[in-house]
C-alpha positions in Angstrom: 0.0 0.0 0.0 1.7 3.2 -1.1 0.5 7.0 -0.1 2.2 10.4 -0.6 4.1 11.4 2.7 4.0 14.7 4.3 7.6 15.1 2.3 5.4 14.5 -1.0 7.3 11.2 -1.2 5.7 7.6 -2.2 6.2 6.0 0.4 4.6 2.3 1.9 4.0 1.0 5.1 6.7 -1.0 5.5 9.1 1.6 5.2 7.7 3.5 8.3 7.4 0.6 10.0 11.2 -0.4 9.7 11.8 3.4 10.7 9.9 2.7 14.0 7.2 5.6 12.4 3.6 4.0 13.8 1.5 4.2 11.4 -2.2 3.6 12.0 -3.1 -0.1 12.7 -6.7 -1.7 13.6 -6.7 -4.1 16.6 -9.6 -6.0 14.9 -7.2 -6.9 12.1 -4.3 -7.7 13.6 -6.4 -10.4 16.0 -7.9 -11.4 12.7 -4.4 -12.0 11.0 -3.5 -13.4 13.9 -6.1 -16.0 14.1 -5.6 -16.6 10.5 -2.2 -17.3 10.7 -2.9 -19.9 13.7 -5.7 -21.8 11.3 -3.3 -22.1 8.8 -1.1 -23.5 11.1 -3.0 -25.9 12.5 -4.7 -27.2 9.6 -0.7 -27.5 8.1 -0.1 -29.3 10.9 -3.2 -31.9 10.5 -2.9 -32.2 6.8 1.3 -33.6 7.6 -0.4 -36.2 10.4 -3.2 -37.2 7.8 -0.7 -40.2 6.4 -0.2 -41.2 10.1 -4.0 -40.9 10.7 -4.2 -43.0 7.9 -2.3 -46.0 9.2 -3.4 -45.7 12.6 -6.8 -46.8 11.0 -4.9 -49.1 8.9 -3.8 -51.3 11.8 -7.1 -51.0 13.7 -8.6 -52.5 10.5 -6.3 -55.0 10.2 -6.9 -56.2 13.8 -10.8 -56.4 12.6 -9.9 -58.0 9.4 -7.3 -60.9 11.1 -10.1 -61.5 13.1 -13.2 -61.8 10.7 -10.8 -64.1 8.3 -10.2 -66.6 11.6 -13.8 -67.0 12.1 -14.6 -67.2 8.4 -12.0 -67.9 6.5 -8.9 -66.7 5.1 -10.4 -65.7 1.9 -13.5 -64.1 3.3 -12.1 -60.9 3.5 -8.5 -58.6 2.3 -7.6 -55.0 2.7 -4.6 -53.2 0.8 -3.2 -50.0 1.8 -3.0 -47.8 -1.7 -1.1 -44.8 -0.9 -3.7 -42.9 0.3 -6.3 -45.4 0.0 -7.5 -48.4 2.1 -9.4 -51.1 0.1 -10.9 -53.9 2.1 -13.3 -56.7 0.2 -15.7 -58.5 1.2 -16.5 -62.2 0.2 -18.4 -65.2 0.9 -18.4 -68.5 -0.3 -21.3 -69.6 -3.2 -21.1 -73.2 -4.7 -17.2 -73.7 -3.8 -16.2 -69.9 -5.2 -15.7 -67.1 -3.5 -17.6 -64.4 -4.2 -17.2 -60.5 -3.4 -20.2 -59.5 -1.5 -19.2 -56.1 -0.2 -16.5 -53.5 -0.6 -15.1 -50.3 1.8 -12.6 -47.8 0.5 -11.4 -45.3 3.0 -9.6 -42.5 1.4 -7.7 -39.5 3.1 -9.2 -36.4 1.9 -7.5 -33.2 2.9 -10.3 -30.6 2.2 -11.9 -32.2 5.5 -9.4 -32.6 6.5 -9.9 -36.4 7.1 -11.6 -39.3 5.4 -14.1 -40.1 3.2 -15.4 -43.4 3.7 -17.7 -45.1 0.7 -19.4 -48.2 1.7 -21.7 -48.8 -1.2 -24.2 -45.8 0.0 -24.0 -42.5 1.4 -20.2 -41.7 1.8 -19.4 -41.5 5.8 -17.2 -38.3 5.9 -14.7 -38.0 9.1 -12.9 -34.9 10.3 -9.6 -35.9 11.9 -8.1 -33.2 14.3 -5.5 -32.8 16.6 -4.9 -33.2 20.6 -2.5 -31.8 22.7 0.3 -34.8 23.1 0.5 -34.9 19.4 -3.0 -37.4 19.6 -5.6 -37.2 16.8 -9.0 -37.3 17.5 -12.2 -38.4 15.0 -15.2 -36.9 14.2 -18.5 -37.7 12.5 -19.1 -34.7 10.7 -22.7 -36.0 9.9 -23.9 -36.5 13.6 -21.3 -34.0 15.1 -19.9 -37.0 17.0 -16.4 -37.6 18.5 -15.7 -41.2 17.8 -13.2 -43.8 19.8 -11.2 -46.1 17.2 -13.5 -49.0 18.3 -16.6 -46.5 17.4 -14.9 -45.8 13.5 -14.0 -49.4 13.1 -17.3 -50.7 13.6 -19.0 -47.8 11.6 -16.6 -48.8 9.0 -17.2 -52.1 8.7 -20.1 -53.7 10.5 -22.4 -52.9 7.2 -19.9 -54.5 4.9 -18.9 -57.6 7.4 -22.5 -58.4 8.7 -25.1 -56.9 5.8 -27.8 -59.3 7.0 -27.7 -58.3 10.7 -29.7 -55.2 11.9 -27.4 -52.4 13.4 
């Protein structure tokens, strides 16, 4: 921002400001910048955890998948972590072949930021955030809902793993 000085110079702000000349400032803005500059930071600081958010998920579904392929076999269910994507499959067993019955893919989606789950309906959309500690907490952004990992894993698979059962 440039103005003529009292000299009838162009002058801009910054150059009275390194001169120690106050110029006049609004407090609203500054606390406004100021709260600004803390978003961005934060959200910077989520969107470099998202990855780790990611496999934290990935090993809680993996303890849920281990354990639905021991009670029904190994083929009954796989997951893959994709770069930013986690694909599980569902399958049962019709005349000797396996069949895929249901599919989950859980990808990290940093305009949440956090994940955007799609399990063959509505897409369930999770906010991932950050604790003090350097924790991450989840959200259901639909029912405004903080959510335990045992909470996401079952909202993230008990549709696909048990389609037949009521909720």
């Amino acid at each position: 921002m440039c103005w003529i000085n009292w000299f009838g110079i162009r002058a801009n702000r910054r150059w009275y400001w390194y001169y120690g000349i106050d110029t006049m400032s609004f407090h609203w803005l500054e606390m406004r910048i100021s709260e600004e500059q803390e978003r961005r930071q934060r959200e910077a600081q989520i969107l470099d955890r998202l990855p780790r958010g990611l496999e934290e998920i990935h090993s809680a579904l993996t303890e849920c998948i281990e354990s639905f392929t021991a009670s029904f076999g190994a083929e009954s269910a796989d997951m893959r972590l994709e770069g930013t994507k986690i694909r599980i499959a569902i399958r049962e067993q019709e005349e000797g072949k396996w069949q895929q019955r249901n599919k989950v893919e859980i990808s990290a989606n940093p305009t949440v930021p956090g994940f955007q789950i799609e399990r063959g309906g509505e897409p369930l959309i999770i906010e991932m955030g950050m604790l003090p500690g350097d924790k991450l907490f989840y959200r259901d952004r639909e029912h405004d809902q903080y959510l335990s990992m045992e909470e996401l894993t079952r909202r993230i698979l008990d549709r696909a793993l048990f389609p037949d059962l009521g909720e």
